[in-house]
C-alpha positions in Angstrom: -38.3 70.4 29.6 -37.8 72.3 26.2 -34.3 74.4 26.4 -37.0 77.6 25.9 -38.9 77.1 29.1 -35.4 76.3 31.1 -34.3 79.4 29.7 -37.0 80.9 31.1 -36.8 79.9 34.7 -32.9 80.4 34.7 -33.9 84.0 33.8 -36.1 84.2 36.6 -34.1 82.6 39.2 -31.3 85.4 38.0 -33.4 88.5 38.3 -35.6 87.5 41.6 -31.4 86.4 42.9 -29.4 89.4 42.1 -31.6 92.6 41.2 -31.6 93.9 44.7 -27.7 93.7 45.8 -27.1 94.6 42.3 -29.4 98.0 42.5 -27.8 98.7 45.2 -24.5 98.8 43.7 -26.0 100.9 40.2 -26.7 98.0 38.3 -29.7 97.9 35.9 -31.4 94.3 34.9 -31.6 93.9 31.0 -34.1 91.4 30.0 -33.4 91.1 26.9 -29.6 90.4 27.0 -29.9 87.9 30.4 -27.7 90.4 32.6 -27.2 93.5 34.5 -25.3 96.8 33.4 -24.2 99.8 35.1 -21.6 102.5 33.9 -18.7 103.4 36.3 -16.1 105.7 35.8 -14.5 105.3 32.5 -16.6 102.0 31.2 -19.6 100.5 30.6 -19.7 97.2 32.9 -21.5 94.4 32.6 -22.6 91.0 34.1 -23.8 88.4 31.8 -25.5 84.9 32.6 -26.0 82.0 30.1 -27.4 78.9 29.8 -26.1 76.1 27.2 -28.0 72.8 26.2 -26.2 69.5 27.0 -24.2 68.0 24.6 -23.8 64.6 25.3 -26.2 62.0 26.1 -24.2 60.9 29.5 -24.4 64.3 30.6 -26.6 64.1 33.8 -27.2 68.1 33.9 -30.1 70.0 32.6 -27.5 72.5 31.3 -24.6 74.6 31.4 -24.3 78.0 33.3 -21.8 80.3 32.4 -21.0 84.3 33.3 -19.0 86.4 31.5 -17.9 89.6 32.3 -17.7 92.7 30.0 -16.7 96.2 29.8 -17.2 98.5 27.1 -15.6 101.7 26.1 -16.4 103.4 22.7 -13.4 105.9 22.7 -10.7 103.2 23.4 -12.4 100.5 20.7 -12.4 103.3 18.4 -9.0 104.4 18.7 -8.1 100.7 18.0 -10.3 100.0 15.2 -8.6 103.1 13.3 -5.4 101.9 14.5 -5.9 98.9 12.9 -7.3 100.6 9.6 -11.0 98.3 9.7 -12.7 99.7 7.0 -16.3 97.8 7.8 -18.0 96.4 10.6 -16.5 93.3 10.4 -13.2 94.2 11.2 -13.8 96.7 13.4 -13.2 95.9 17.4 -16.3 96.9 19.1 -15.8 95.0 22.8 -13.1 96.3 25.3 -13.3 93.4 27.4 -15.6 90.4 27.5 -14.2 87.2 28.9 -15.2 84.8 31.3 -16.1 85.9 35.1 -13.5 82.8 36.3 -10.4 84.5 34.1 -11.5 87.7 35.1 -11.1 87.6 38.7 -8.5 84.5 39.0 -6.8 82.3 36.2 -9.8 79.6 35.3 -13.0 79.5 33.3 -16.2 78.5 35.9 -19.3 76.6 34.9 -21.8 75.2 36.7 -24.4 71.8 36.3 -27.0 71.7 37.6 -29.4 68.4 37.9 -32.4 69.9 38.4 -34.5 72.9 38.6 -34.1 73.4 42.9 -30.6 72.2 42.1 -30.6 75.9 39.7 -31.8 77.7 42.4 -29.8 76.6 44.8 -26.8 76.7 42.7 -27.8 80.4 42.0 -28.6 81.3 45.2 -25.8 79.8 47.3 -22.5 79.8 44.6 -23.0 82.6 41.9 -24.6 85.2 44.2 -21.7 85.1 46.4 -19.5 85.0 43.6 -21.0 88.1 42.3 -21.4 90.3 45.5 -17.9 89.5 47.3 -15.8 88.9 44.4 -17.3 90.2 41.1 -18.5 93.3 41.8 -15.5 94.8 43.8 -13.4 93.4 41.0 -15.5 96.1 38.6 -14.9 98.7 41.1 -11.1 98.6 41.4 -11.6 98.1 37.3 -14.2 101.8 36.8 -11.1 103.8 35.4 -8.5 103.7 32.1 -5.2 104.2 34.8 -6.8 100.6 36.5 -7.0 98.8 33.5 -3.3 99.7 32.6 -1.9 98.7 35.3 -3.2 95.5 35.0 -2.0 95.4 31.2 1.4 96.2 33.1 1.1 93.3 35.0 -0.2 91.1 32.8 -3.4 90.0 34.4 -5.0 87.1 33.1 -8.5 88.8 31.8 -6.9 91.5 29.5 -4.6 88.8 27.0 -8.2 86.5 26.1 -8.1 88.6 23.0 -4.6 87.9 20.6 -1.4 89.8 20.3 -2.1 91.6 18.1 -6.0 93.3 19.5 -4.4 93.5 23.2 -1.6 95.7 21.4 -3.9 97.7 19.8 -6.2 98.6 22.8 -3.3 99.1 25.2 -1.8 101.4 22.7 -5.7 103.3 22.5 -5.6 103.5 26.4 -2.0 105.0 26.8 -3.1 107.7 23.4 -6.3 108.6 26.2 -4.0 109.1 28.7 -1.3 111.1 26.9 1.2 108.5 27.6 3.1 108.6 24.5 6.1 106.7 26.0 4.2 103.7 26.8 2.5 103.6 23.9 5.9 103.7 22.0 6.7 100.7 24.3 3.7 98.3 23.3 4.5 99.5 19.9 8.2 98.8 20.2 6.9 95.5 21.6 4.3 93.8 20.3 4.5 95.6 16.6 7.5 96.5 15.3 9.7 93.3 16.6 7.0 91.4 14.0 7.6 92.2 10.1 4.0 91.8 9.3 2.5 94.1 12.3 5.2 96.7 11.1 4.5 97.4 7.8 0.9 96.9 8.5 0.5 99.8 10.9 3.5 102.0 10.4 0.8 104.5 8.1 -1.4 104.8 11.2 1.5 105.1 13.5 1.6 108.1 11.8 -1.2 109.6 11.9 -1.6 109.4 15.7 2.3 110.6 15.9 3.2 108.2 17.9 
């Protein structure tokens, strides 16, 4: 079966799977982008399903499944992006969060193989919809606000350090600015920027500007 078709039926399997609970809950099913979306509190969430081709001729799968979770908040990326002085699109950071549904509710990456088409249903149907409703979605929930974020940046949870040092800095810093919590943001700073030489002098000009 060509990748395209697969793709197809994966997409199916997905949407006939999870749309209801996730309805329920205020998702929305985007076609185009294999997943579903909903915004609560402070972020846009989302839930995102992919399939990869095989790579290797002993592999005895028909593909890779993967889900990664993402949330999205324009005024914190924006603060960070002019934090870090991006000039162009390219440099700019435009994702909050986006890292793998495994790191973001425990400490490893998940995949799943299946064999077979029923095997993809099944797998669907009996591993990631559980996944999704019990664990994933009151993850997001505890995760709708700035304040919950933070407190897991305090704690160093596993899902907000997939990006480097140096971005996790910068959107920590955006988060306590929102929040009016200069202190801590003079913490991260006094942390994560001005012990390194390079970060210093590289954003003691913006530093300024946000007076802090």
């Amino acid at each position: 079966m060509k990748l395209k078709e697969l793709k197809t039926l994966f997409k199916i399997s997905i949407e006939q799977t999870l749309l209801e609970p996730l309805l329920k809950v205020g998702f929305k099913w985007k076609k185009s982008s294999m997943g579903f979306q909903r915004n609560k509190g402070d972020f846009s969430q989302s839930i995102l399903f992919f399939l990869s081709p095989i790579k290797y001729y002993d592999d005895e799968s028909i593909g890779h499944i993967t889900i990664m979770i993402r949330l999205d908040s324009p005024k914190i990326t924006e603060i960070a992006t002019q934090l870090k002085g991006a000039n162009n699109k390219f440099d700019a950071i435009d994702t909050f969060i986006n890292v793998d549904a495994g790191i973001f509710v425990g400490t490893h990456t998940l995949e799943w193989r299946p064999t077979s088409i029923d095997n993809m249903n099944e797998l669907i149907e009996n591993n990631i919809k559980p996944l999704i409703i019990n664990t994933i979605v009151p993850t997001l929930n505890s995760r709708s606000s700035v304040q919950n974020v933070l407190n897991d940046f305090e704690n160093s949870e596993n899902y907000l350090f997939a990006n480097s040092k140096e971005v996790n800095a910068l959107l920590a810093i955006a988060m306590y600015y929102m929040q009016n919590d200069i202190a801590n943001a003079k913490k991260v700073i006094n942390e994560y920027l001005l012990s390194d030489d390079v970060y210093r002098e590289r954003y003691k000009d913006a530093l300024l500007r946000l007076n802090i």
